[in-house]
C-alpha positions in Angstrom: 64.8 127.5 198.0 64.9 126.5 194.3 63.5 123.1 193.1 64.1 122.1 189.7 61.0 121.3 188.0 61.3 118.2 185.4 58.5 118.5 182.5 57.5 115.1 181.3 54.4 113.7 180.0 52.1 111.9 182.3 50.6 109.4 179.7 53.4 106.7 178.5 52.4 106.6 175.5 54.4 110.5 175.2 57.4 108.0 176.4 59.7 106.4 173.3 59.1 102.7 174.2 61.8 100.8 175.8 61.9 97.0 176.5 63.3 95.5 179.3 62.9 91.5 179.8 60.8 91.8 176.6 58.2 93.7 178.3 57.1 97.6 177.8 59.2 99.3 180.4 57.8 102.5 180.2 54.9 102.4 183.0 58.1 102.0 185.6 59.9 104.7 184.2 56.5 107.0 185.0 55.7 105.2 187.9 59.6 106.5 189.1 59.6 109.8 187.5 56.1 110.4 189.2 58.0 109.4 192.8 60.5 111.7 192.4 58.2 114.4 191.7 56.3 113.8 194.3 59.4 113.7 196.9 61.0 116.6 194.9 64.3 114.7 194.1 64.7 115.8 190.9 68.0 118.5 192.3 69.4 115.5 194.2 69.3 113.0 191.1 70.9 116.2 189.0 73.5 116.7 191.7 74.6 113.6 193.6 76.1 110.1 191.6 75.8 106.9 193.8 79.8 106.0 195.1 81.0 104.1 191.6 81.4 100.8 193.8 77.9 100.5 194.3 75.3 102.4 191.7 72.1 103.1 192.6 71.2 99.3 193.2 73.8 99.0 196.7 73.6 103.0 197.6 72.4 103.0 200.8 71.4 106.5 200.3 68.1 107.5 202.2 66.7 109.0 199.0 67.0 105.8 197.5 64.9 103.8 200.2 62.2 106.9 199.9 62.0 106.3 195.9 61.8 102.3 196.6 58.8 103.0 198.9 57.5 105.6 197.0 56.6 103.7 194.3 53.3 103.0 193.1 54.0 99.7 192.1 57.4 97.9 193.2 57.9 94.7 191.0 61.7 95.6 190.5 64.5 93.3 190.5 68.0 95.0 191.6 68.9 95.6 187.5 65.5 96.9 187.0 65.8 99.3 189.9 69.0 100.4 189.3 68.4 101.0 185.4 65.1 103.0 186.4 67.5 105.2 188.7 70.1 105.8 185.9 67.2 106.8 183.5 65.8 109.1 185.9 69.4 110.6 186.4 69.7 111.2 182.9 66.2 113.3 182.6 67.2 115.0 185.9 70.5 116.1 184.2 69.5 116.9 180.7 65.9 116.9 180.5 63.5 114.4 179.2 62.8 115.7 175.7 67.2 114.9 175.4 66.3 111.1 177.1 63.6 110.7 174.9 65.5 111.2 171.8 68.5 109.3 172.8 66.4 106.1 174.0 66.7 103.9 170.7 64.7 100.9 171.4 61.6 99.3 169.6 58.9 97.3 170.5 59.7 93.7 170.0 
């Protein structure tokens, strides 16, 4: 079977910053896309779409439970969650180098 294999640097500092709640955001983006490499989700991110009623935050998907628990370090809210999940859709859909262009945010 073929697994898609997402390149992406392991140091965050390779990550173009993003704030969320005025903090530095990228460590949970790594922490996530680190998850779903170890669990090999990248094909389901880059072929399934939560039901539009719910996103990502109120899917009651099993793959999102696995990438809840998977995770190194859980301090998400819902919104945090769910925005870590629609990042890592993005990279699994067009790649990170894309996602790291397109992310347009300073540090504050």
């Amino acid at each position: 079977m073929y697994m898609t294999l997402i390149n992406y640097p392991r140091n965050i500092t390779s990550w173009k910053y993003v704030s969320v709640y005025g903090m530095d955001f990228r460590p949970c983006l790594l922490d996530m896309a680190n998850t779903i490499t170890t669990l090999e989700l990248w094909d389901w991110f880059k072929n399934e779409s939560p039901p539009k009623d719910s996103g990502y935050t109120f899917w009651d998907h099993p793959n999102v439970k696995k990438i809840s628990d998977g995770l190194e370090v859980n301090d998400h809210s819902g919104a945090t969650f769910g925005y870590c999940m629609r990042q890592m859709q993005f990279i699994a859909k067009h790649g990170f180098d894309k996602w790291n262009h397109i992310i347009d945010q300073q540090p504050e």
